[in-house]
N, C-alpha and C positions, 0 to 999 in steps of 0.2 A: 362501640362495644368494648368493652374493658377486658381486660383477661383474664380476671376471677370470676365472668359470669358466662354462664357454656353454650355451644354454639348451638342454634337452633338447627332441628333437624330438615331437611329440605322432604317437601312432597314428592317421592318419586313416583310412575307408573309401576305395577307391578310388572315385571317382565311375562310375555306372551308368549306367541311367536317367536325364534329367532329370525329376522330380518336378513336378504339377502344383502346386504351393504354390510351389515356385520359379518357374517361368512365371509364376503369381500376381502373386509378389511382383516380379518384374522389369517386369511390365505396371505395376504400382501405380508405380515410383518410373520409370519412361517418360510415364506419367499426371501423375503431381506435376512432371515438367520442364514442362508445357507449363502450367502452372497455378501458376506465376510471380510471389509479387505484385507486379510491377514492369509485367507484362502483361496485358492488358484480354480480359475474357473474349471469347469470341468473338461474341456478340451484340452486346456495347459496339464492336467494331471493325466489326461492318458497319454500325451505327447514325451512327458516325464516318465510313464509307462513305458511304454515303451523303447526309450531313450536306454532303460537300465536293462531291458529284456535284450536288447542289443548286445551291450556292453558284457553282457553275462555273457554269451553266445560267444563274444568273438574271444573270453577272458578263454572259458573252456576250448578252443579249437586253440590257444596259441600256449597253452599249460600241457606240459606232457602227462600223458598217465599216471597215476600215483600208484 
């Protein structure tokens, strides 16, 4: 095939049903957005959580009244 002449169109099924393998697979790469390596699992983010919820508490008990 040469590139000035255009590509044939493929016979597809019309889509039907959605198929449980598709739902499947759309769950999985919904799953893989949130699981990110740039993003902290979510037990690492309440332990971060909490980590600052701390840090506030003991700031305000060692600051005298304003």
């Amino acid at each position: 095939m040469a590139t000035s002449e255009p590509a044939q169109p493929v016979n597809v099924p019309a889509p039907g049903r959605i198929r449980a393998s598709t739902l499947a697979a759309w769950q999985l790469v919904e799953d893989a957005r949130y699981r990110v390596a740039g993003r902290p699992p979510h037990l690492a983010r309440r332990r971060l959580l909490a980590q600052r919820a701390v840090a506030d508490r003991r700031a305000e008990r060692e600051l005298p009244d304003a």
